[in-house]
N, CA, C and O atoms as a GROMACS GRO file, in nm:
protein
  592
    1UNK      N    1   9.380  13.348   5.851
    1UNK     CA    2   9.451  13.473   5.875
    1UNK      C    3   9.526  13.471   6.008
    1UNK      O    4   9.623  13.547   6.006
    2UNK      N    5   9.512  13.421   6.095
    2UNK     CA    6   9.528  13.405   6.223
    2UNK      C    7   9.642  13.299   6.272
    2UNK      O    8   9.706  13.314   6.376
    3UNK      N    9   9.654  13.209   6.197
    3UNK     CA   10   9.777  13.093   6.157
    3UNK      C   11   9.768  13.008   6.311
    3UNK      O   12   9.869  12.954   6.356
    4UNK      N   13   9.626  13.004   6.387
    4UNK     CA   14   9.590  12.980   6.542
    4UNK      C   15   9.465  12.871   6.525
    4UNK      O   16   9.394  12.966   6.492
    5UNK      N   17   9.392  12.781   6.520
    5UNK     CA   18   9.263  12.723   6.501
    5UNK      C   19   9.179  12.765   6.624
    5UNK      O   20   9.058  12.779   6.607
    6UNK      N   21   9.233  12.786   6.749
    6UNK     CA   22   9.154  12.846   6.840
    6UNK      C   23   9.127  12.974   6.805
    6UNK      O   24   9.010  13.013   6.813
    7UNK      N   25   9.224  13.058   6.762
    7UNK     CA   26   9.203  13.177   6.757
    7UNK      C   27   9.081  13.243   6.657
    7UNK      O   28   9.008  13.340   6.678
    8UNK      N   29   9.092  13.134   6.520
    8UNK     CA   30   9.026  13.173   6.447
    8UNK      C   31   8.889  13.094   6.442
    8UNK      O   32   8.822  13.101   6.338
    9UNK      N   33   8.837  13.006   6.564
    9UNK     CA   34   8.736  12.967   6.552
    9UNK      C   35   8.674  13.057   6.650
    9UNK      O   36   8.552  13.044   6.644
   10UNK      N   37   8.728  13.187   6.786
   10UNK     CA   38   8.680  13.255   6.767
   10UNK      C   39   8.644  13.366   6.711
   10UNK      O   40   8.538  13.422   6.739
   11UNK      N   41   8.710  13.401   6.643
   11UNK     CA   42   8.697  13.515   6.502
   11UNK      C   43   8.588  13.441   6.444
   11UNK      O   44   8.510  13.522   6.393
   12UNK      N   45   8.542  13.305   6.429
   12UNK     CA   46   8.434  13.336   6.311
   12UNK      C   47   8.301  13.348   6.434
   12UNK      O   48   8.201  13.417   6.418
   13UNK      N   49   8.328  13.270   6.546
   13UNK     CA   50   8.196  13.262   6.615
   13UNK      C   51   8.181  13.428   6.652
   13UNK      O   52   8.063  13.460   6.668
   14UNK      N   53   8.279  13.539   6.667
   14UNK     CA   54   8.253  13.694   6.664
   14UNK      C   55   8.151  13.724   6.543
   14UNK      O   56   8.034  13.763   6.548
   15UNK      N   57   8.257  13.685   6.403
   15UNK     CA   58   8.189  13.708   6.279
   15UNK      C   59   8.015  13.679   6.302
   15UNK      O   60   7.930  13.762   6.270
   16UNK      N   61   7.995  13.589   6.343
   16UNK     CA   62   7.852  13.498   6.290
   16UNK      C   63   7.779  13.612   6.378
   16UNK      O   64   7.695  13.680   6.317
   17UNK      N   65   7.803  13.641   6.521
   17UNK     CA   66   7.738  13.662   6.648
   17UNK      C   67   7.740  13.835   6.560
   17UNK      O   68   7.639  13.905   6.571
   18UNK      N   69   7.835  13.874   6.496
   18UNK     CA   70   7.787  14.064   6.464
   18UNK      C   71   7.688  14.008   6.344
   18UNK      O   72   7.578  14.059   6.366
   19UNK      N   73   7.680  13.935   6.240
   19UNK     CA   74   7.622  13.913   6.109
   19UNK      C   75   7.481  13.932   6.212
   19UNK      O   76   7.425  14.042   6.215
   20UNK      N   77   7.433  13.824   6.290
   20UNK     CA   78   7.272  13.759   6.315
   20UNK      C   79   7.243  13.965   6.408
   20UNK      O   80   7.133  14.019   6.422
   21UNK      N   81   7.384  14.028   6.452
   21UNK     CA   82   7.264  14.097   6.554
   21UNK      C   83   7.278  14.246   6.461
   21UNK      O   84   7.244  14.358   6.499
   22UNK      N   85   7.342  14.205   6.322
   22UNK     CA   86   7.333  14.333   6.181
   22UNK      C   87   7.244  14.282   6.082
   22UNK      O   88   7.247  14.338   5.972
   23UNK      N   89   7.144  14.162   6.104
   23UNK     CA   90   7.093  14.093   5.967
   23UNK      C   91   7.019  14.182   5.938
   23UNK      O   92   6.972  14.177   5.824
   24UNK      N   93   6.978  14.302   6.030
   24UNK     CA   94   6.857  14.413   5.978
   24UNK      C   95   6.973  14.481   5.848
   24UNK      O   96   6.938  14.463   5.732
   25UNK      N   97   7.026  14.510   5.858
   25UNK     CA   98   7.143  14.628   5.763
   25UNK      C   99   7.140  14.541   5.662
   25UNK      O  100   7.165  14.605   5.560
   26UNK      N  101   7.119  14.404   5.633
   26UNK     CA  102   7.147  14.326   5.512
   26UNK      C  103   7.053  14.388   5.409
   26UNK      O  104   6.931  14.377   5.418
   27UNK      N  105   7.124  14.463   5.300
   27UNK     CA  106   7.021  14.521   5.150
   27UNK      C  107   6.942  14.464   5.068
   27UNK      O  108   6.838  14.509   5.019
   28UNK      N  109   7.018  14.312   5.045
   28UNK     CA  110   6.987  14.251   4.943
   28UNK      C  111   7.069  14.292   4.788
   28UNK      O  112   7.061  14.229   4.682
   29UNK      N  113   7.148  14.416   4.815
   29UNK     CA  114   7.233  14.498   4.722
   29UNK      C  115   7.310  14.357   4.631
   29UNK      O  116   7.274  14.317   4.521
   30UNK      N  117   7.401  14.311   4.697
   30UNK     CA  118   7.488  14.194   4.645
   30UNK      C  119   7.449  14.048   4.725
   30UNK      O  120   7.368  14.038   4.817
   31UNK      N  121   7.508  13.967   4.681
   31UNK     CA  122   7.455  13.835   4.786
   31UNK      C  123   7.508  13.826   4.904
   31UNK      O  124   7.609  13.883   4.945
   32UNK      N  125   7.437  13.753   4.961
   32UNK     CA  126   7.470  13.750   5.167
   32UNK      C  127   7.582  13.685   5.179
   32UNK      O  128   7.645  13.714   5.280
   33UNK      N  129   7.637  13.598   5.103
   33UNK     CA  130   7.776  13.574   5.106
   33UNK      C  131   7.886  13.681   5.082
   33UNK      O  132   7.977  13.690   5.163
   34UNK      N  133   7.884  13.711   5.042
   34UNK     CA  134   7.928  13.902   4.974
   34UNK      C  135   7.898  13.936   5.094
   34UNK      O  136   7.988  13.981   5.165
   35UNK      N  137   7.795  13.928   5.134
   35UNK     CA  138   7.813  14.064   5.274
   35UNK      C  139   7.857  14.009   5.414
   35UNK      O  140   7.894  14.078   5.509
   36UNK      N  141   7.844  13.846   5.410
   36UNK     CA  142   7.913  13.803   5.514
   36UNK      C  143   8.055  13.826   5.483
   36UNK      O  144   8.102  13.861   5.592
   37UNK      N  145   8.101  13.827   5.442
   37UNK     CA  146   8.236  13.784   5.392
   37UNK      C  147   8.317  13.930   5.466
   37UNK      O  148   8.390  13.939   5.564
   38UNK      N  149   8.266  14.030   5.374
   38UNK     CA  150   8.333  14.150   5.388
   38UNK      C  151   8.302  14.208   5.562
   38UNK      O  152   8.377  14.293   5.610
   39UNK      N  153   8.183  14.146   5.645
   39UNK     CA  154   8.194  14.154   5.780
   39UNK      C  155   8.338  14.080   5.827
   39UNK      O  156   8.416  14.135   5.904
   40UNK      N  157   8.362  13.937   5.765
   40UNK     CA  158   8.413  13.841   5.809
   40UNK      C  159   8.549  13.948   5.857
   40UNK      O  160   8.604  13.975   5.964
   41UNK      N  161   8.570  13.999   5.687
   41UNK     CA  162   8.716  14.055   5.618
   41UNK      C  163   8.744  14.210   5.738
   41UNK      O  164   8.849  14.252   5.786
   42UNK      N  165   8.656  14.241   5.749
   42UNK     CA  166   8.695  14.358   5.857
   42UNK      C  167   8.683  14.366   5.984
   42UNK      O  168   8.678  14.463   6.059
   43UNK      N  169   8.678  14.257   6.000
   43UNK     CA  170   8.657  14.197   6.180
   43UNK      C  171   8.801  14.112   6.172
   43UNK      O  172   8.877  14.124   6.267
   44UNK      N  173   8.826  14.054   6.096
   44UNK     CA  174   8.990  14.036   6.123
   44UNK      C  175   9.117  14.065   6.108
   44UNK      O  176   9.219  14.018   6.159
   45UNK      N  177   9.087  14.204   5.984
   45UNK     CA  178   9.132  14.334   5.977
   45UNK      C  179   9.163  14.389   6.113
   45UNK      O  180   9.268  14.351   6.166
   46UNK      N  181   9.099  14.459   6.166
   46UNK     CA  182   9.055  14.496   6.307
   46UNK      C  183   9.136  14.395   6.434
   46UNK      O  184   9.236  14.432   6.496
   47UNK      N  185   9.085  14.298   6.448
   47UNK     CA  186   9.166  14.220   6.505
   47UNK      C  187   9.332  14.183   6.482
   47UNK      O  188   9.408  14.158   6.575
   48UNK      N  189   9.365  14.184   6.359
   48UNK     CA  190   9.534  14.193   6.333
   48UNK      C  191   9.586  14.310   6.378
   48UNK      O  192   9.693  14.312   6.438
   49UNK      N  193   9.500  14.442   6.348
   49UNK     CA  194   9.533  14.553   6.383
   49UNK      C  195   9.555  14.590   6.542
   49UNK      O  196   9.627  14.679   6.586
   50UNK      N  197   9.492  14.517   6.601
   50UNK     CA  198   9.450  14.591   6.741
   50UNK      C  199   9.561  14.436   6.807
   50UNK      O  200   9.574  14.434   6.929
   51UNK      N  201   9.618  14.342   6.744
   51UNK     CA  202   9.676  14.263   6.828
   51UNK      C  203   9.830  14.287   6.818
   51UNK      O  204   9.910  14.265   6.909
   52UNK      N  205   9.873  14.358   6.633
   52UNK     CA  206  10.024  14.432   6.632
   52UNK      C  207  10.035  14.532   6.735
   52UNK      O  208  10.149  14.537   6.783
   53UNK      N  209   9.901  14.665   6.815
   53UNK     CA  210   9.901  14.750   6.886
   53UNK      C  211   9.932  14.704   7.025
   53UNK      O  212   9.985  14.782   7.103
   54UNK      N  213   9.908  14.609   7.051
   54UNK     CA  214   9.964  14.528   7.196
   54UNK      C  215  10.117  14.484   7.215
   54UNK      O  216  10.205  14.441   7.141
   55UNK      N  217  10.106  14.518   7.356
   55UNK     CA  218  10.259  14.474   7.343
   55UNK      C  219  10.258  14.303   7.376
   55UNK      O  220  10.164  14.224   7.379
   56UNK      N  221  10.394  14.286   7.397
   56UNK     CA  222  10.347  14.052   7.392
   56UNK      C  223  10.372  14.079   7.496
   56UNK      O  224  10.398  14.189   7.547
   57UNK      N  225  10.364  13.963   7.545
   57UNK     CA  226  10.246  13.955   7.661
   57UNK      C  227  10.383  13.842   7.738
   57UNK      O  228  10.412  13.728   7.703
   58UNK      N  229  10.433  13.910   7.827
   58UNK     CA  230  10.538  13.887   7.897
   58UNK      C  231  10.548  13.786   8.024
   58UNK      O  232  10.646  13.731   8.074
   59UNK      N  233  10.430  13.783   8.054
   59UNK     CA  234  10.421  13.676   8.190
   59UNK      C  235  10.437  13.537   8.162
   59UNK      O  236  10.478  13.450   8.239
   60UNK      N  237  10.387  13.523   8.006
   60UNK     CA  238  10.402  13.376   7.956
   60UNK      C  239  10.511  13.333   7.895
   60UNK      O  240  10.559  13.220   7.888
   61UNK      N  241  10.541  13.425   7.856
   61UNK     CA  242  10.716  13.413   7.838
   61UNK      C  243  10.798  13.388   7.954
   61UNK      O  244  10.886  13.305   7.934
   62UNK      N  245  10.793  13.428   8.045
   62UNK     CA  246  10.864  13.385   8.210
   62UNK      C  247  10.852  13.272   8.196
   62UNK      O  248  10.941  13.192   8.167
   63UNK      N  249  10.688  13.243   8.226
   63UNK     CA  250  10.686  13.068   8.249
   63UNK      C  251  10.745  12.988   8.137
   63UNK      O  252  10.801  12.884   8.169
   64UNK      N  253  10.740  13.019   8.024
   64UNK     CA  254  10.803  12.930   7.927
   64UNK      C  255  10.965  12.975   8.001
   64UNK      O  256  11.008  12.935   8.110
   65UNK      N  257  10.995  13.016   7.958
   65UNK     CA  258  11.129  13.012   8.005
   65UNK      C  259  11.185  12.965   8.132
   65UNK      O  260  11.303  12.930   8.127
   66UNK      N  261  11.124  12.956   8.250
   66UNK     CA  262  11.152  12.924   8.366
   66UNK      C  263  11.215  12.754   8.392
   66UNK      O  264  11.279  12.703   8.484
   67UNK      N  265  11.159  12.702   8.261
   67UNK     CA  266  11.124  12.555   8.271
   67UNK      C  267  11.279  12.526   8.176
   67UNK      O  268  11.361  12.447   8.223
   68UNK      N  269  11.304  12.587   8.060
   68UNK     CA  270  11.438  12.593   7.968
   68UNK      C  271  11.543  12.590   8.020
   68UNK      O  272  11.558  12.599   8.142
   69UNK      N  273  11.654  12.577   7.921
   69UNK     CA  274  11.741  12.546   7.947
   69UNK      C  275  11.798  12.700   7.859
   69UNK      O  276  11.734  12.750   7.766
   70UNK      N  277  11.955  12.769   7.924
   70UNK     CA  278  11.948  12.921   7.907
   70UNK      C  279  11.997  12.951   7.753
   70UNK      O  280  12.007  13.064   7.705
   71UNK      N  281  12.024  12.827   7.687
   71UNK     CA  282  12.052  12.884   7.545
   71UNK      C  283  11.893  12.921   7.476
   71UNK      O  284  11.848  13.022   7.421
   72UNK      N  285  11.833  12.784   7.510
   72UNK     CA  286  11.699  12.844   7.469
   72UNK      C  287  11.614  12.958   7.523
   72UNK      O  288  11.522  13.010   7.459
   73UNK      N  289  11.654  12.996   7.661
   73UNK     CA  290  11.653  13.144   7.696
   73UNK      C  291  11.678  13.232   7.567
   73UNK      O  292  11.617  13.284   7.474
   74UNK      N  293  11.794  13.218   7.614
   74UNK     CA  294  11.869  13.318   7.489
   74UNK      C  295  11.825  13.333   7.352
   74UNK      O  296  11.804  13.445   7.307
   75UNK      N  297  11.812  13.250   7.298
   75UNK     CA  298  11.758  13.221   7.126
   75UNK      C  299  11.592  13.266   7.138
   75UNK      O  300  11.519  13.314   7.051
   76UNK      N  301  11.572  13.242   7.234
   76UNK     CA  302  11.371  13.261   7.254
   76UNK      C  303  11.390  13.459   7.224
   76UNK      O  304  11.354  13.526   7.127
   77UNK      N  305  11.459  13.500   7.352
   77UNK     CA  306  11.488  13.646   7.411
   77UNK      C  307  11.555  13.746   7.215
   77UNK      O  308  11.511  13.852   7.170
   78UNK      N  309  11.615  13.696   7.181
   78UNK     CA  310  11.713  13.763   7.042
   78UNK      C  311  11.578  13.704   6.965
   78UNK      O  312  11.564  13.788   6.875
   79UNK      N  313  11.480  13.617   6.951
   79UNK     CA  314  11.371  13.620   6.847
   79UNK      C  315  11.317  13.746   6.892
   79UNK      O  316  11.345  13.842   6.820
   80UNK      N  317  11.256  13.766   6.980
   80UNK     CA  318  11.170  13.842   7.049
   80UNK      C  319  11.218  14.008   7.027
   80UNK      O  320  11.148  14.105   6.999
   81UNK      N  321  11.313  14.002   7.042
   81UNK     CA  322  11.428  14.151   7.026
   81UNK      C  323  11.388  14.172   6.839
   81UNK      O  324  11.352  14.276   6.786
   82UNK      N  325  11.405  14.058   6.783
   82UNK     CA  326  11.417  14.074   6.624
   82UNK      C  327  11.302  14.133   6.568
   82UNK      O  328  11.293  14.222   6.483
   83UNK      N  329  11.199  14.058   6.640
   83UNK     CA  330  11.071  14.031   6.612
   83UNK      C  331  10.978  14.234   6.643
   83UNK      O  332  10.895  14.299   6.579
   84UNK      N  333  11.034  14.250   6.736
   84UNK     CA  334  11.018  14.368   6.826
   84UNK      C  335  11.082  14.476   6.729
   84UNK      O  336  11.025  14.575   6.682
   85UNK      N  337  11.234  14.431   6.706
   85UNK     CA  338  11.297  14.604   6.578
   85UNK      C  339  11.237  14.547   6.469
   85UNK      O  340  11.262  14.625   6.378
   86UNK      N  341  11.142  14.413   6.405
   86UNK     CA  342  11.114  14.406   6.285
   86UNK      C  343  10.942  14.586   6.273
   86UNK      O  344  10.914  14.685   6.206
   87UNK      N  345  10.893  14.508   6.388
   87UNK     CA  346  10.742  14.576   6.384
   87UNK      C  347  10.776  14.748   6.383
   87UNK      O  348  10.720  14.832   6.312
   88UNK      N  349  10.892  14.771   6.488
   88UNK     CA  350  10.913  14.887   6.435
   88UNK      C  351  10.989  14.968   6.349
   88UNK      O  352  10.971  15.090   6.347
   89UNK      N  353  11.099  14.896   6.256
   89UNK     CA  354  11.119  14.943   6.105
   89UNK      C  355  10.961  14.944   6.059
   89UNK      O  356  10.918  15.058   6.037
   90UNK      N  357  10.875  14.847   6.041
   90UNK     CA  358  10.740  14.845   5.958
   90UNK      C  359  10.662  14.959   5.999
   90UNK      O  360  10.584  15.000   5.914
   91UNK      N  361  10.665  15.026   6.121
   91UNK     CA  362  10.608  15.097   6.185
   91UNK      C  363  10.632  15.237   6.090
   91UNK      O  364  10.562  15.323   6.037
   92UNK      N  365  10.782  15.203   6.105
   92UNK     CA  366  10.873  15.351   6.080
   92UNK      C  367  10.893  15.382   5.952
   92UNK      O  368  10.931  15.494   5.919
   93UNK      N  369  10.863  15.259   5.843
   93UNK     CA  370  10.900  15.303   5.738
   93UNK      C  371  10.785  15.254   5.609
   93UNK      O  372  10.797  15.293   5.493
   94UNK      N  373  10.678  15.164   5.655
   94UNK     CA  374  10.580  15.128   5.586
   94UNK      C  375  10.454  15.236   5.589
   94UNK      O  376  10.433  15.314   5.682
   95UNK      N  377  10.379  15.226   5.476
   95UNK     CA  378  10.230  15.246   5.501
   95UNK      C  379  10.103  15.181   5.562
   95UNK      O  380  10.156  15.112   5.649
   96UNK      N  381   9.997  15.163   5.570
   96UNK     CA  382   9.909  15.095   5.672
   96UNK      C  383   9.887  14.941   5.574
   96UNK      O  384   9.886  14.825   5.614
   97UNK      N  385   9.872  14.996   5.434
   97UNK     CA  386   9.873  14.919   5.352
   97UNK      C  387   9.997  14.789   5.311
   97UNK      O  388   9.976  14.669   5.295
   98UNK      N  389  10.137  14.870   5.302
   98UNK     CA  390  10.234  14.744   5.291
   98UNK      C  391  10.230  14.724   5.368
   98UNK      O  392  10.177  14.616   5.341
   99UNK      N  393  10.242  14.720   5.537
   99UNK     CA  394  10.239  14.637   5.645
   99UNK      C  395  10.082  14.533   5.700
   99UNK      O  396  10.061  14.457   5.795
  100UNK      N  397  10.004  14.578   5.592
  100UNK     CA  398   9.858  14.484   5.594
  100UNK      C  399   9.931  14.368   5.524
  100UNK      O  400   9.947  14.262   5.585
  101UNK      N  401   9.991  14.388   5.361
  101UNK     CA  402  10.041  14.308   5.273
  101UNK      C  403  10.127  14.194   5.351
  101UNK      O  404  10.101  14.075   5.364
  102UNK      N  405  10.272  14.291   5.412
  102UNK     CA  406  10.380  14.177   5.454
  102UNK      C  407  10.310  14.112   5.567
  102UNK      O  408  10.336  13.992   5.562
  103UNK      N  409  10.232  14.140   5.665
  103UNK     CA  410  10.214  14.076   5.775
  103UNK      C  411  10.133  13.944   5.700
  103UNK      O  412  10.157  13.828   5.732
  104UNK      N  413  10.038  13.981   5.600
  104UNK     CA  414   9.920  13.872   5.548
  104UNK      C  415  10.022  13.738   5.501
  104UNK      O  416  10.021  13.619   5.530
  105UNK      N  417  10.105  13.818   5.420
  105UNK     CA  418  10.210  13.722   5.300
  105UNK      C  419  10.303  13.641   5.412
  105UNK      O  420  10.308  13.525   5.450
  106UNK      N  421  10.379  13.772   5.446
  106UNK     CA  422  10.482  13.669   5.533
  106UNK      C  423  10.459  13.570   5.674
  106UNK      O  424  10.499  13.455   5.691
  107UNK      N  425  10.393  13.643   5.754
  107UNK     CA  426  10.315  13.603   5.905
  107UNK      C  427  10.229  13.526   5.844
  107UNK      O  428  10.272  13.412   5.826
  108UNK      N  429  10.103  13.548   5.798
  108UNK     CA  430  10.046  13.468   5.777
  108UNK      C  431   9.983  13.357   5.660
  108UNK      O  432   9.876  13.296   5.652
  109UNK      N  433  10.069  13.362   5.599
  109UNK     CA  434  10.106  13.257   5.486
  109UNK      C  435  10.038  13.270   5.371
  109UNK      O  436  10.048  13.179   5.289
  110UNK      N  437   9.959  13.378   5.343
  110UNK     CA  438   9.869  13.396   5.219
  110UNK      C  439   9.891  13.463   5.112
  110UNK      O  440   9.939  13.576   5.111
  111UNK      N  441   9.859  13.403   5.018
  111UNK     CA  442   9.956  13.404   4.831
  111UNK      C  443   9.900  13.512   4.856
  111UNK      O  444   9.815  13.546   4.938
  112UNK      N  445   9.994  13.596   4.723
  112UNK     CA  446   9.978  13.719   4.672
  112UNK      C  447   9.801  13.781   4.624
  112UNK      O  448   9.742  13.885   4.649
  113UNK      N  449   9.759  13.641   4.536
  113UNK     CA  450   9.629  13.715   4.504
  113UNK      C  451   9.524  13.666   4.612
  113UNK      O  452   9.410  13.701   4.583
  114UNK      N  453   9.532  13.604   4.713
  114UNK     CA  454   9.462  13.595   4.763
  114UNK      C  455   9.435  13.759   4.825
  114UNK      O  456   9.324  13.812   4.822
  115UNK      N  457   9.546  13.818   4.874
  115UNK     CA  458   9.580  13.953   4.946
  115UNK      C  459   9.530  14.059   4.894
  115UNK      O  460   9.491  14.165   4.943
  116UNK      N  461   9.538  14.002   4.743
  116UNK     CA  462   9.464  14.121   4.654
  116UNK      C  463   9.347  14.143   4.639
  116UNK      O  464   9.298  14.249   4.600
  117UNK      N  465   9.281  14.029   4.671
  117UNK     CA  466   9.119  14.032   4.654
  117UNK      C  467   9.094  14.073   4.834
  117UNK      O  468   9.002  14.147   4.870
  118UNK      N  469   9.152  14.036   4.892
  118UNK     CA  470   9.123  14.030   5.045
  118UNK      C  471   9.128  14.166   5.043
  118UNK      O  472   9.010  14.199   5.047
  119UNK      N  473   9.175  14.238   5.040
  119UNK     CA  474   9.229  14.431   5.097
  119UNK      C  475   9.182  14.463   4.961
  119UNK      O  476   9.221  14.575   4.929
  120UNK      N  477   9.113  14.406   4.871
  120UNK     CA  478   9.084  14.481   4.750
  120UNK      C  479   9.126  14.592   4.670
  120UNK      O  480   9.057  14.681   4.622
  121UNK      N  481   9.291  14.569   4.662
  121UNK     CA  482   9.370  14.619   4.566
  121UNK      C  483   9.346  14.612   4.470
  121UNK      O  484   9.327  14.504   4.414
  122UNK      N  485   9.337  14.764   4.394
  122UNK     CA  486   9.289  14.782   4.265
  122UNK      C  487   9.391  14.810   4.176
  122UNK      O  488   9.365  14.804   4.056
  123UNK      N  489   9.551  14.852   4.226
  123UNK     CA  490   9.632  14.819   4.120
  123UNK      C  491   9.671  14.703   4.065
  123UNK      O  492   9.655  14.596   4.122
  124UNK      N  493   9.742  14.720   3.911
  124UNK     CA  494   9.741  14.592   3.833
  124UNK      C  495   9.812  14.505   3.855
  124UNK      O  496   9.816  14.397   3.795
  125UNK      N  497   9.890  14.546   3.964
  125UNK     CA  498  10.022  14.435   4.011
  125UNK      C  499   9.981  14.338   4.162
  125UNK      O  500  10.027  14.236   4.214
  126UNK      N  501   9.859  14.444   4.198
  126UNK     CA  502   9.823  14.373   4.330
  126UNK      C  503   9.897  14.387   4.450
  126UNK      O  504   9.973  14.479   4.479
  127UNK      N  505   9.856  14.254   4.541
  127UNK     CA  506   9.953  14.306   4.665
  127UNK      C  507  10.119  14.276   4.614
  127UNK      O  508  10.206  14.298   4.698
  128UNK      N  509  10.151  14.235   4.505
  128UNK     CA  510  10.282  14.175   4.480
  128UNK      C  511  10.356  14.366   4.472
  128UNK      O  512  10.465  14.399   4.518
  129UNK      N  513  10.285  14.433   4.420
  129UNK     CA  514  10.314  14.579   4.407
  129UNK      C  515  10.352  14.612   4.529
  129UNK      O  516  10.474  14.628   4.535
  130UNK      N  517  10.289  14.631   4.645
  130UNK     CA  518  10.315  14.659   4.804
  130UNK      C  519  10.416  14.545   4.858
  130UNK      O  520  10.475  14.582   4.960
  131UNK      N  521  10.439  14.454   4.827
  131UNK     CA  522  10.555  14.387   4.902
  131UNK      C  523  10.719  14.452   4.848
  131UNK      O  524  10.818  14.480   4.915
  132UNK      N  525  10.693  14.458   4.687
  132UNK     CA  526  10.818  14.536   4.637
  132UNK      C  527  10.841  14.659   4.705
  132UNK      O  528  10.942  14.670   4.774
  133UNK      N  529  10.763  14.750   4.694
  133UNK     CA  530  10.778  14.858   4.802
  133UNK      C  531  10.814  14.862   4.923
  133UNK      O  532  10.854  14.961   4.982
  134UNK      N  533  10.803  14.778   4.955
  134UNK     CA  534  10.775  14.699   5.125
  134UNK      C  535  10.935  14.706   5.136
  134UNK      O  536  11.013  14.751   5.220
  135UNK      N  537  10.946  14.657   5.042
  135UNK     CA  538  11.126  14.575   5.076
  135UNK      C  539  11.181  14.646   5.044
  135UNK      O  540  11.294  14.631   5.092
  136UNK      N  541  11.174  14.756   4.960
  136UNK     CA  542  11.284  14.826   4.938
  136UNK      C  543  11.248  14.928   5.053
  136UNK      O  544  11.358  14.945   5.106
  137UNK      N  545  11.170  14.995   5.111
  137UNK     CA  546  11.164  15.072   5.198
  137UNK      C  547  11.258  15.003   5.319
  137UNK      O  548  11.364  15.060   5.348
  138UNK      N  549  11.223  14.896   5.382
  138UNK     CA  550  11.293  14.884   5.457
  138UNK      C  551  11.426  14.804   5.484
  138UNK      O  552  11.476  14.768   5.591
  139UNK      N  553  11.476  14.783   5.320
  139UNK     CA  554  11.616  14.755   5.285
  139UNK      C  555  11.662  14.886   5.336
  139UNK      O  556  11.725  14.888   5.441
  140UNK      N  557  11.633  15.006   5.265
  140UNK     CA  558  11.691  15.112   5.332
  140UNK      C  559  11.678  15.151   5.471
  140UNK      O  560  11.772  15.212   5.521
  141UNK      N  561  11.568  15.123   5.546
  141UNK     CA  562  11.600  15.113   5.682
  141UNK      C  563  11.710  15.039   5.780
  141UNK      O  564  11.758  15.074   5.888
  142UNK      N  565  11.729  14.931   5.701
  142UNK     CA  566  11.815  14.866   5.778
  142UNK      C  567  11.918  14.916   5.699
  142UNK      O  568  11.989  14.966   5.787
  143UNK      N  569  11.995  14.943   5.560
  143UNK     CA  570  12.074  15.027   5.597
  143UNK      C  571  12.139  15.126   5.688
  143UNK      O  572  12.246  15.126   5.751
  144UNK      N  573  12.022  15.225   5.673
  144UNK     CA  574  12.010  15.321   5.726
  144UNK      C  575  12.069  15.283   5.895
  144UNK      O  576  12.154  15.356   5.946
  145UNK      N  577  12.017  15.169   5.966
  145UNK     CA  578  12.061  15.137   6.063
  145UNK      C  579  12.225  15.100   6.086
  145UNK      O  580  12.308  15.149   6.163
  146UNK      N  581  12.234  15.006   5.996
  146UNK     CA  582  12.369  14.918   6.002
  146UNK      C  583  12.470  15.072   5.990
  146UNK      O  584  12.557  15.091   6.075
  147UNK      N  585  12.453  15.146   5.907
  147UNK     CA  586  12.578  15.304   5.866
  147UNK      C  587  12.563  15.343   6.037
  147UNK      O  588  12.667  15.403   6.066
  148UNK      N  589  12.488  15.332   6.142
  148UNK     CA  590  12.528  15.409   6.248
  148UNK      C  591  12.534  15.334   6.335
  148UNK      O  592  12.568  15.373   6.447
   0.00000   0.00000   0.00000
C-alpha cells in the first residue's frame, strides 16, 4: 500500500506491536488471520489518511534541489504544483470513498479487486464503480476550471 519497503516494514512492525498489546480483544469469532488482517487494513487506512492530511515536507525538497540543475528545478516545482491542484480537485469534488479507491488504484498500484475486498465494497461493480465516478466528477472539475 505504501509503494516504500521502509515505509511499509514499519507499518507492519506498528501492525504486529498493536495485534500482541490487543491479543486480549481476540474472540475467536473468525480466524486470527481475519483479525490480523483487518488490524493490518485499518492501520494503513489511517496512515494514508493522516499522510494526504500533511502538507510535503519542504526542507527536503530545498536540498534536493540545491544540488540540480534549474530545469530540473522547474519540472520537480510544476510536479509538485500538479500534484498539490490534483489532491485538491479530490478534496473538492470526491467522496472519502472514491479518493480511498483512486489513491489505492492509481498511487498505489493495486488492481481493482484487490480494492474491493480491501475497503470491502459491497457493490456489484466494486471499486471499478468508484473510479468511474471518480472520473467523471472530476472531468467536470477540471472543466469547470479550464471555462474560467
Amino acid at each position: 500500500m505504501t509503494g516504500d519497503i521502509d515505509s511499509a516494514a514499519d507499518l507492519a512492525q506498528d501492525v504486529f506491536l498493536k495485534a500482541f498489546e490487543r491479543l486480549n480483544s481476540y474472540r475467536g469469532d473468525s480466524k486470527f488471520s481475519t483479525w490480523l488482517y483487518s488490524i493490518a487494513r485499518n492501520h494503513c487506512l489511517d496512515e494514508m489518511r493522516s499522510r494526504a492530511a500533511r502538507p510535503a515536507e519542504t526542507s527536503d525538497t530545498l536540498e534536493q534541489l540545491a544540488g540540480s540543475d534549474w530545469d530540473q528545478v522547474s519540472r520537480t516545482l510544476e510536479r509538485r504544483e500538479s500534484v498539490q491542484a490534483l489532491r485538491q480537485m479530490m478534496q473538492e469534488a470526491l467522496d472519502e470513498t472514491e479518493a480511498k479507491v483512486m489513491t489505492l488504484h492509481y498511487v498505489e498500484e493495486l488492481p481493482l479487486d484487490s480494492i474491493t475486498r480491501l475497503l470491502r465494497l459491497e457493490n456489484p461493480s466494486g471499486a471499478k464503480a468508484y473510479v468511474v465516478s471518480a472520473r467523471r466528477k472530476l472531468q467536470r472539475v477540471v472543466t469547470r476550471r479550464r471555462g474560467n
